[in-house]
TIPA-633454 format. One record per residue: x, y, z of N, C-alpha, C in turn. Coordinates in steps of 0.1 Angstrom, whole numbers, plus 2048, in hexadecimal, padded with zeros to 3 digits. Each point is the difference from the previous one (the first is absolute). Layout:
REM TIPA-633454
{site {X Y Z} {X Y Z} {X Y Z}}
...
//
This chain:
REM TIPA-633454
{site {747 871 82C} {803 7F6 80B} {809 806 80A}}
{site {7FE 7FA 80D} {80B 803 80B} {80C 7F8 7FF}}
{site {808 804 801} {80F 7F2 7FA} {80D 804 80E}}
{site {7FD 7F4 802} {811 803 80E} {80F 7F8 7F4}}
{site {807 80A 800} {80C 7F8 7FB} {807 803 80C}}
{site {804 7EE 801} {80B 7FE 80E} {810 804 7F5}}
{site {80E 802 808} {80A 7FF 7FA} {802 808 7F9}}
{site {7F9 80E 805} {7FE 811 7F6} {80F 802 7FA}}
{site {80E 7FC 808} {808 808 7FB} {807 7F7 7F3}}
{site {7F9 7F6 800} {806 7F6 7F4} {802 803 7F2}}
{site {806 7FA 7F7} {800 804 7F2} {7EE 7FC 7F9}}
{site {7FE 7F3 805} {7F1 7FC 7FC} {7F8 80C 805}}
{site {7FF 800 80E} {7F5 809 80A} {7FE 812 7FC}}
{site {80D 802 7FB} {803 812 7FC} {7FA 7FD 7F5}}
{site {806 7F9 7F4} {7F9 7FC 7EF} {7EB 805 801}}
{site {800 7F4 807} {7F2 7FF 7FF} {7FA 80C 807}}
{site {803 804 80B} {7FB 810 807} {7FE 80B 7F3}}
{site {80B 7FF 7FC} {7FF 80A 7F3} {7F2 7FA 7F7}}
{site {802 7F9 800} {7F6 7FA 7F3} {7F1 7FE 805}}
{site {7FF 800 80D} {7F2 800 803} {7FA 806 805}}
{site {809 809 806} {7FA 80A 80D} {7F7 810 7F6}}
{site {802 801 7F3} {7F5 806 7F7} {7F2 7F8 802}}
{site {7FD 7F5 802} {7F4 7F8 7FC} {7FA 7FD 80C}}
{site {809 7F9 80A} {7F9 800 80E} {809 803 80B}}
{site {7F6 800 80D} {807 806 80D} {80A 7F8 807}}
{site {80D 800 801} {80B 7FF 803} {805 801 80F}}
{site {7FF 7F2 804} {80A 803 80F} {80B 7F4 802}}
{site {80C 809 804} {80B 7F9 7FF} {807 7FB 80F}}
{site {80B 7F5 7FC} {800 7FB 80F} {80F 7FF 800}}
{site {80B 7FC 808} {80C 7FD 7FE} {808 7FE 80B}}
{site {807 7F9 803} {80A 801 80E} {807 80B 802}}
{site {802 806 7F7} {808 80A 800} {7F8 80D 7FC}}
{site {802 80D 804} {7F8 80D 7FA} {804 804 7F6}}
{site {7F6 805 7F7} {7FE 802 7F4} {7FC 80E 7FF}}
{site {807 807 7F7} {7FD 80D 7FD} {7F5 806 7F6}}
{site {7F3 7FD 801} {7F4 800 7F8} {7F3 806 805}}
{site {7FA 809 7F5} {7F5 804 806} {7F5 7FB 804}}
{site {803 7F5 7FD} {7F3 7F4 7FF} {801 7FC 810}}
{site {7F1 7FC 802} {800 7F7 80F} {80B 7F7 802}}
{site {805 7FD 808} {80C 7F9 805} {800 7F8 80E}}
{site {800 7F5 802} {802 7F8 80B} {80D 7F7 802}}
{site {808 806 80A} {80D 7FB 7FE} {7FB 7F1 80A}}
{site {806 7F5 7F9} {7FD 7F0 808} {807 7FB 7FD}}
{site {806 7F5 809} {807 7F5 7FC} {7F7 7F4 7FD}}
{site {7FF 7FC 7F0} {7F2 7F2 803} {804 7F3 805}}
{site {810 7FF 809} {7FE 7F5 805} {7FC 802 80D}}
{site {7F9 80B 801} {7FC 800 813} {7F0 7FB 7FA}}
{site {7FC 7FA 810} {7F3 7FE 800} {7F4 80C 7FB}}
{site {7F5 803 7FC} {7F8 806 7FE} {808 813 7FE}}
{site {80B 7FE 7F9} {809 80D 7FD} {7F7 802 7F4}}
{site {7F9 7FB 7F5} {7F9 80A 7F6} {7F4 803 802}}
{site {7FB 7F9 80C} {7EF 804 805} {7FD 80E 7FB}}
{site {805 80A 805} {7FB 80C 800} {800 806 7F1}}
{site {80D 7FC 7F8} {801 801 7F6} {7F7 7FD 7F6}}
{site {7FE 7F2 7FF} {7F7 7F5 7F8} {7EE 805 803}}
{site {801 809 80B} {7EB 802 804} {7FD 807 7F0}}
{site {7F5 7FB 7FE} {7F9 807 7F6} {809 800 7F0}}
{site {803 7F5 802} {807 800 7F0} {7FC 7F3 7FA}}
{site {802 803 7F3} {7FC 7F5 7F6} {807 7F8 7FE}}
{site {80B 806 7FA} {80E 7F9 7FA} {80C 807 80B}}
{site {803 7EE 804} {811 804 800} {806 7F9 7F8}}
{site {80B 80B 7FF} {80F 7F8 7F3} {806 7F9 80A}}
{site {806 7F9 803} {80A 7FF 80A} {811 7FD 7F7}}
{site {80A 803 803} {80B 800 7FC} {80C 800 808}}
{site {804 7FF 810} {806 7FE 805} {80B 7F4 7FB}}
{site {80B 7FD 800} {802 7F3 7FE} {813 800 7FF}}
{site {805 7F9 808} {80F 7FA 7FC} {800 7FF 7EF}}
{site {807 800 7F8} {802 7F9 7F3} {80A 7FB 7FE}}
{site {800 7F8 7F9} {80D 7F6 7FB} {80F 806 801}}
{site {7FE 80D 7FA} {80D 808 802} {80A 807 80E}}
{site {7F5 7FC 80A} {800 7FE 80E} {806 7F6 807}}
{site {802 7F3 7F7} {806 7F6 80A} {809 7FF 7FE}}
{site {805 800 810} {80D 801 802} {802 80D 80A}}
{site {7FD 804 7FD} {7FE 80D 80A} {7F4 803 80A}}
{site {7F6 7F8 7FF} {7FA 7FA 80B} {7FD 7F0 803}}
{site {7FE 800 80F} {7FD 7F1 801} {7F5 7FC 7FE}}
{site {7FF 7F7 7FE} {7F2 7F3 7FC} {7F6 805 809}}
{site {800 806 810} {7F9 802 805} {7FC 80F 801}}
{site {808 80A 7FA} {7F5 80C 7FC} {7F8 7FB 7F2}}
{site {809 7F6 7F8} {7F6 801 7F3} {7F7 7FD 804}}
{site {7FA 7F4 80A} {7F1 7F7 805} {7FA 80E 805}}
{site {805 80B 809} {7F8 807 80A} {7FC 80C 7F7}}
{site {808 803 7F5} {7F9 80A 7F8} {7FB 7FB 7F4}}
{site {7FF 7F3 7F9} {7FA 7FD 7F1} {7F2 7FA 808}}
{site {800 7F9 80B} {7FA 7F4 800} {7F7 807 810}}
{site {808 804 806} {7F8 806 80C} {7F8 80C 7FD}}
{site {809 808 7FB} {7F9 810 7FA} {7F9 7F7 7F9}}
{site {7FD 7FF 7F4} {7F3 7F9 7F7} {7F4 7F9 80C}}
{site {802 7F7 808} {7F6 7FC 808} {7FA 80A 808}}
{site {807 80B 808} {7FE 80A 803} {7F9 808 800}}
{site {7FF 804 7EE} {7F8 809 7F5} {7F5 7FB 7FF}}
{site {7FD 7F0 7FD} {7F5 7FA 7FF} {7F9 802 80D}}
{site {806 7FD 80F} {7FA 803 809} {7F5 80B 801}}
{site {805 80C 7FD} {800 80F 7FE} {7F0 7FD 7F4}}
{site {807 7FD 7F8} {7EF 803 7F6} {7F6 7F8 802}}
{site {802 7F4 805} {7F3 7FB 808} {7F7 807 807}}
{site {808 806 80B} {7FD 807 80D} {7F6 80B 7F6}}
{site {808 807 7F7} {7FB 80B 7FA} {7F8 7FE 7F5}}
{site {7FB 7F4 7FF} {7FA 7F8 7F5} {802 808 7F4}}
{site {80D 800 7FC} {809 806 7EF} {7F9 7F6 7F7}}
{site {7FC 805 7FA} {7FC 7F9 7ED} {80C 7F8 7FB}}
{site {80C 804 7FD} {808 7FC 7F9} {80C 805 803}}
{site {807 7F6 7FC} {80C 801 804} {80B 7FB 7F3}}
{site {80B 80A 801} {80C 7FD 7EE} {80B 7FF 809}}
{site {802 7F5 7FF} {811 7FA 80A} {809 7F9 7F5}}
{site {80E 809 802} {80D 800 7F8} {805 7F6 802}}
{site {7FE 7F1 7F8} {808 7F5 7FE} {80C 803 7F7}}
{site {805 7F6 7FD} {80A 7FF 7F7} {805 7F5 7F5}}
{site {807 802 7F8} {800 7F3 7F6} {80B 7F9 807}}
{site {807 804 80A} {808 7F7 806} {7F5 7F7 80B}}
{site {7F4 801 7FF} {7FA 7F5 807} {800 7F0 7F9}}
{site {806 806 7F2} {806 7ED 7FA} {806 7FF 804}}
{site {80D 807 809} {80C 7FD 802} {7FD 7F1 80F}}
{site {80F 801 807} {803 7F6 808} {80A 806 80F}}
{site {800 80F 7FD} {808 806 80C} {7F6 807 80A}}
{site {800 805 809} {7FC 801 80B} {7F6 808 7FD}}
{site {804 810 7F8} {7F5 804 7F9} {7FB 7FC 7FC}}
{site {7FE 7F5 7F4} {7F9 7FC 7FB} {7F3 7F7 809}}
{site {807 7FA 810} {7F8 7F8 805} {7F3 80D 807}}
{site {808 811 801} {7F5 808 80A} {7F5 7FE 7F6}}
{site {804 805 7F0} {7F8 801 7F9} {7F4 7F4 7FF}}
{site {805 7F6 7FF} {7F8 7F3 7FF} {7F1 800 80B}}
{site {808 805 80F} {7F7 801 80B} {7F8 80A 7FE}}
{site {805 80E 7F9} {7F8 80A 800} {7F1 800 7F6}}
{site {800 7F7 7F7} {7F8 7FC 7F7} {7F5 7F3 807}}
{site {805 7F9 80A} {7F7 7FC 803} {7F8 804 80F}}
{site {804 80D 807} {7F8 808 803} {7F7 801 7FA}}
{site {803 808 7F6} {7FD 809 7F7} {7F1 7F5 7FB}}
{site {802 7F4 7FB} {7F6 7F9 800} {7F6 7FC 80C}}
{site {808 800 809} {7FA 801 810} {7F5 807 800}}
{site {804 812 800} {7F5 806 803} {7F9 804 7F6}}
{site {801 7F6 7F5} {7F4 804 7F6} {7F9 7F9 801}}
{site {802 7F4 802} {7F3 7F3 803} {7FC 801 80F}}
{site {80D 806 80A} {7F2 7FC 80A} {7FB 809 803}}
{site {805 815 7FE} {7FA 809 804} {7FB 803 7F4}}
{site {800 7FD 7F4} {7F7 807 7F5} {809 80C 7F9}}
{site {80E 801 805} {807 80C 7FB} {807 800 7F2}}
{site {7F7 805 7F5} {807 802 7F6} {813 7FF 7FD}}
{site {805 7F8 7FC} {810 7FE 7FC} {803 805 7F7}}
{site {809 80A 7FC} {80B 7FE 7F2} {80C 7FC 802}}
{site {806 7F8 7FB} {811 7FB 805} {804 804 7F5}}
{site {80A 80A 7FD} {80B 800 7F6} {80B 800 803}}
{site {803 7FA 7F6} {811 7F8 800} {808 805 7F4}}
{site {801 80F 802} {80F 803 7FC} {80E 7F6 7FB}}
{site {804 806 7F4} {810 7FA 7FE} {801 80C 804}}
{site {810 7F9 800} {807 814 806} {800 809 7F9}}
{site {7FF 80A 80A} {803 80E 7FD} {809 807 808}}
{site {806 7F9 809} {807 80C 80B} {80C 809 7F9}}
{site {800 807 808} {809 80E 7F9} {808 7FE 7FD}}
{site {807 803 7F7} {807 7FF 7F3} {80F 80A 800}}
{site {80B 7FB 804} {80F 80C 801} {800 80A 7F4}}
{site {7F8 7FB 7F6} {803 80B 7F5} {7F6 7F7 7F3}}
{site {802 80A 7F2} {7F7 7FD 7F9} {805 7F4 7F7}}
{site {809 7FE 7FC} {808 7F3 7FB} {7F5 7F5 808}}
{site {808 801 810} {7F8 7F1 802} {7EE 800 800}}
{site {7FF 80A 804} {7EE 802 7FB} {7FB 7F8 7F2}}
{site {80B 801 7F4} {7FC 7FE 7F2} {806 7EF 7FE}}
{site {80E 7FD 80B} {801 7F4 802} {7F1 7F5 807}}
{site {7FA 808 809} {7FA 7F5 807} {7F5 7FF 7F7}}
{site {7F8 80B 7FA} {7F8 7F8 7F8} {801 7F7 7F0}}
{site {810 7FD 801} {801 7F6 7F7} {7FF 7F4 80C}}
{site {801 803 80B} {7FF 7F2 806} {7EF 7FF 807}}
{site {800 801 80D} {7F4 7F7 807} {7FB 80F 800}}
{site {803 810 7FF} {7FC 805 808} {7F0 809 7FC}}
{site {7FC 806 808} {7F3 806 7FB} {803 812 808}}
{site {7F8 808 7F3} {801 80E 805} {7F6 803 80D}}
{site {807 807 808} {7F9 80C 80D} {7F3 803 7F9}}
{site {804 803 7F9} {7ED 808 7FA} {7F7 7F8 7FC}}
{site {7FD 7F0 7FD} {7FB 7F8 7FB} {7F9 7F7 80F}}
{site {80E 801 807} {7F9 7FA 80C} {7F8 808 80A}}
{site {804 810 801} {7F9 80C 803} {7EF 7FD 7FC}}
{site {7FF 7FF 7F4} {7F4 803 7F6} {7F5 7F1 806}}
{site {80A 7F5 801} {7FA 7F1 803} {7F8 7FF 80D}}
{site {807 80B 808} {7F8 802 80C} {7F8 808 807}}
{site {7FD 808 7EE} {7F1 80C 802} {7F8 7F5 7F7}}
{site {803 7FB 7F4} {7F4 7F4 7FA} {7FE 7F8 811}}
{site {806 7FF 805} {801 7F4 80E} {7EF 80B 808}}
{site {806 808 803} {7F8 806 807} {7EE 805 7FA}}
{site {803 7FF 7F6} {7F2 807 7FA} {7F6 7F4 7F6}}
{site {808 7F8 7FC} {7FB 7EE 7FC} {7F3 7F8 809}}
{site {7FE 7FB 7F6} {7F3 7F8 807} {804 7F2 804}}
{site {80A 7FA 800} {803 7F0 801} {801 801 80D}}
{site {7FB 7F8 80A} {7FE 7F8 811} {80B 802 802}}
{site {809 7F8 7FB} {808 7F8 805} {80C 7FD 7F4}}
{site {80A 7FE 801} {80A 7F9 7F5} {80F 806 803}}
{site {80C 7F8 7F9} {80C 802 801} {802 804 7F4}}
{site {808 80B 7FB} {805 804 7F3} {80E 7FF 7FE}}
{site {807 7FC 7F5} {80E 802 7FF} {7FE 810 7F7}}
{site {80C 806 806} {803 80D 7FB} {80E 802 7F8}}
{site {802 7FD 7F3} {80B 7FD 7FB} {7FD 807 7EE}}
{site {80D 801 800} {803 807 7F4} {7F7 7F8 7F3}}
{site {801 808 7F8} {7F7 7F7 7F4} {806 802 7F1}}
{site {80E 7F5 7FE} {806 802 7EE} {7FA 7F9 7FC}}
{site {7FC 805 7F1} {7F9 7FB 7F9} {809 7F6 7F4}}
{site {804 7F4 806} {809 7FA 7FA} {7F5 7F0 7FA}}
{site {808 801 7F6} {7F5 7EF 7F8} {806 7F6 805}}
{site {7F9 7F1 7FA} {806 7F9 807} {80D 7FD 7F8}}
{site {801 805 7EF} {80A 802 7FB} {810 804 805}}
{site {7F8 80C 806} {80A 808 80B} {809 7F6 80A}}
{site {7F5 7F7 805} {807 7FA 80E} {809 7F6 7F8}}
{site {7FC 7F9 7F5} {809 7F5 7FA} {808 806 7FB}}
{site {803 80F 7FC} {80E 804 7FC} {806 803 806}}
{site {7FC 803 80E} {808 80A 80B} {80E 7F5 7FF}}
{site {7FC 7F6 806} {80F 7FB 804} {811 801 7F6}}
{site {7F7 803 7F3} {80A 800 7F2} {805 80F 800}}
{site {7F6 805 803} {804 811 7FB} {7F5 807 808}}
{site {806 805 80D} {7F5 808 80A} {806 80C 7FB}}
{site {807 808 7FC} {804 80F 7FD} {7F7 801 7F5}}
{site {7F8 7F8 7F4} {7FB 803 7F7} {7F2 7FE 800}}
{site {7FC 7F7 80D} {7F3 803 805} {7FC 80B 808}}
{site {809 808 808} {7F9 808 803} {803 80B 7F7}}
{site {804 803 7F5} {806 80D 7F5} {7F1 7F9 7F9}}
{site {7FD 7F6 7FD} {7F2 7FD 7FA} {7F3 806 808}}
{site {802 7FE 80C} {7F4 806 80B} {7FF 80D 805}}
{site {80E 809 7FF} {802 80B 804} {80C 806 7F7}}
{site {7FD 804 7EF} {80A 803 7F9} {80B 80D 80B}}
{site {810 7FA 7F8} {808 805 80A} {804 7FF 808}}
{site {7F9 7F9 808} {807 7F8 80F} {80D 7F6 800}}
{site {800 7FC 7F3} {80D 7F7 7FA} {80D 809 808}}
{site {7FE 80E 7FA} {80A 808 800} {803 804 80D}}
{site {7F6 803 809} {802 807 80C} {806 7F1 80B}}
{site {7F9 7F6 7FD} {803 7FA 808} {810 7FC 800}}
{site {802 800 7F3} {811 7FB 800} {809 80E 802}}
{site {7FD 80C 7FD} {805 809 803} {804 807 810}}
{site {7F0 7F9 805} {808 803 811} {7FC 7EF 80A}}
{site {807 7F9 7F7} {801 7F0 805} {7F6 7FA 808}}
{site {7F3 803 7FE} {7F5 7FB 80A} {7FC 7F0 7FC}}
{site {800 7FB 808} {802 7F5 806} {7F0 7F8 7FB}}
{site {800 7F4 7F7} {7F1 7FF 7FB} {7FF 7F1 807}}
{site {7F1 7FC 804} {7F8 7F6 80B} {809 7F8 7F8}}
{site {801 7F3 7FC} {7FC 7EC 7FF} {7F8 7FF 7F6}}
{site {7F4 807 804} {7F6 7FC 7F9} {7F6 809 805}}
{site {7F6 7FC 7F1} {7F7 809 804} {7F1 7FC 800}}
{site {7F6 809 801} {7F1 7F6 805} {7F4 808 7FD}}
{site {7F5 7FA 7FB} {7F6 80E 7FA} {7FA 7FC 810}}
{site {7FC 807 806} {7F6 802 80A} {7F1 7FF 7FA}}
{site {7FA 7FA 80A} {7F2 7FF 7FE} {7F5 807 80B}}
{site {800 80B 7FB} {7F8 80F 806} {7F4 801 800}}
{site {7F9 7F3 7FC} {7F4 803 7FC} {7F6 7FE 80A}}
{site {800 7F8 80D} {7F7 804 80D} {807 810 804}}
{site {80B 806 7FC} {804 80E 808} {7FC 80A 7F9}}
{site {7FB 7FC 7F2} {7FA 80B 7F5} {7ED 801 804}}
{site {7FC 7F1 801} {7F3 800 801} {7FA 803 80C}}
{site {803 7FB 80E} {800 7FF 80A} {801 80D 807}}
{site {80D 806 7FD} {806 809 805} {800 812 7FA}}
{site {803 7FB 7EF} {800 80B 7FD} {80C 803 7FB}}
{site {80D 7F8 805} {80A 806 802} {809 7FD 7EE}}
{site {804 809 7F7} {807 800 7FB} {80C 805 7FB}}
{site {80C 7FB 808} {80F 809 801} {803 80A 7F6}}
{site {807 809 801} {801 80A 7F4} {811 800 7FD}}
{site {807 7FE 808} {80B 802 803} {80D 7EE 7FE}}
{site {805 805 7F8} {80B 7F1 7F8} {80C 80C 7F9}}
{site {809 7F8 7FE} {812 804 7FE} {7FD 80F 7F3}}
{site {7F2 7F6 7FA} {7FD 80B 7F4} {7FB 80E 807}}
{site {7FA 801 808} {7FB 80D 802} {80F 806 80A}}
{site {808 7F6 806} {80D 805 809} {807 80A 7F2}}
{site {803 7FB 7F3} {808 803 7F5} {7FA 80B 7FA}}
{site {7EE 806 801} {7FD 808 7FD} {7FE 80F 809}}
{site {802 7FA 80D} {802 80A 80B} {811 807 805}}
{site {80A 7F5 7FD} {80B 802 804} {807 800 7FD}}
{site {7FF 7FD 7ED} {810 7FC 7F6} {7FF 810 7F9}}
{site {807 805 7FD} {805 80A 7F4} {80B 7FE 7FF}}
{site {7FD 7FD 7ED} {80D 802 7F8} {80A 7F3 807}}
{site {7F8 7F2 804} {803 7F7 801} {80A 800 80D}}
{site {7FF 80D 807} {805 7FD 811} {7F5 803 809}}
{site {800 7FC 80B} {7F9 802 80A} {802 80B 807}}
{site {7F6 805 800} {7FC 810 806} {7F4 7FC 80B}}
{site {809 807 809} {7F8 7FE 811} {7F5 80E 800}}
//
C-alpha cells in the first residue's frame, strides 16, 4: 500500500515509519523538515489544500498531528481548534480530492474527558464520522491512554500502575489500524491487567497484595521506590479491540519489572 503519515517527526508518526516502511511505500509529511530517506512533504495541515500533493495516489493516511492534553496551558484554545480540529478537516479535504481509501486518525482516551482537548477530540471523531458516511472514506479512530514521554524509568513503571499504556502497543494499534478490514469504528487503546473480579473487591483492603498476586514482586518494588498506586482498579473490556481490531497489548507493570528491575532496583 501507499501510506502518507502526516506528523513524521512525532513519537506516534517516527514509531510507525519504522514499523511499516519494510511492507509498504512510505511518504512522509510534517511542518517541520525531517531528516529521512523516505519521500517527504513538508506542510502545514492547517492550510488549505497543504496535503494535496502529498495525499495524490495514496491509500492510507495515518494522520497524527494534534495539541495533547499535556499542552494546555501552553497553548491557546485557538491553536488547539486550528491544529486538532482544522488540520483533521483539512486532511479529510486532501483525501477526498485524492480519493484515499482510508484513513487512521489519533484520538484519545481523553475524549471522555470535559477540557478543551477533550472537546477537539469529541469534534475530531465526528468528522471523522462525516467523511465516512458522506464520502465513503474508510475511519479508524484510536483513543490512546497515555503515553507521553516519560522523565525517567521509575515513572514509566509508575504510570502503568495507573491509566497509562506503552509507545509500542499504541505503535503496533496503528499498523493492525492500517492493514484491518473494519469500515469504520473507534477503538480504546489501553493497557490490559489481567485482574478478577476478586481482585477489584480486594483492591480497596489491600492493593499492594493484588498487584504482588498479578505481577509477583511488585509488592516490593513499589514500596521500595514509593510509587504511587490508582483508587481503584478495573478489568477493561477489549473484546471489540481484540476482534475487530486485532489489537492485543503486550506491555503492563509486569513486563516494565521484567525489562527494567535487577536484583530488585531499576536499571535504565
Amino acid at each position: 500500500m501507499k501510506i502518507l503519515i502526516t506528523g513524521a517527526s512525532g513519537s506516534v508518526a517516527s514509531g510507525v515509519t519504522g514499523q511499516l516502511d519494510r511492507k509498504h511505500e512510505i511518504t512522509l509529511s510534517d511542518v517541520v523538515a525531517v531528516d529521512t530517506p523516505l519521500p517527504f512533504h513538508r506542510a502545514d495541515v492547517r492550510q488549505i489544500g497543504a496535503l494535496d500533493q502529498a495525499s495524490e495516489g495514496m491509500d492510507v493516511i495515518i494522520h497524527t498531528p494534534a495539541f495533547h492534553g499535556i499542552h494546555m496551558g501552553k497553548h491557546s484554545e485557538q491553536e488547539f481548534y486550528d491544529l486538532n480540529i482544522t488540520g483533521t478537516f483539512q486532511m479529510f479535504q486532501s483525501a477526498v480530492r485524492n480519493k484515499v481509501r482510508r484513513v487512521v486518525w489519533l484520538s484519545s482516551m481523553s475524549f471522555y474527558g470535559d477540557d478543551f482537548y477533550a472537546y477537539t477530540k469529541k469534534i475530531g471523531e465526528q468528522l471523522c464520522r462525516f467523511y465516512h458516511e458522506s464520502h465513503g472514506i474508510e475511519v479508524i479512530m484510536l483513543r490512546p491512554a497515555d503515553f507521553t514521554p516519560y522523565p525517567d524509568i521509575r515513572h514509566y513503571g509508575e504510570r502503568l500502575l495507573h491509566g497509562g499504556v506503552d509507545r509500542r502497543d499504541v505503535i503496533g494499534a496503528v499498523a493492525l489500524a492500517v492493514e484491518g478490514t473494519a469500515a469504520f469504528g473507534a477503538y480504546r487503546i489501553v493497557r490490559e491487567d489481567r485482574f478478577t473480579k476478586d481482585d477489584v473487591e480486594a483492591y480497596p483492603e489491600s492493593p499492594l497484595e493484588v498487584w504482588d498476586r498479578l505481577y509477583p514482586g511488585a509488592k516490593k518494588i513499589i514500596e521500595a521506590y514509593h510509587l504511587q498506586l490508582p483508587s481503584e482498579i478495573r478489568i477493561p473490556d477489549l473484546s471489540k479491540e481484540k476482534q475487530e481490531l486485532g489489537y492485543s497489548p503486550k506491555y503492563n507493570f509486569g513486563t516494565f519489572m521484567q525489562e527494567y528491575i535487577r536484583d530488585g532496583v531499576i536499571a535504565p
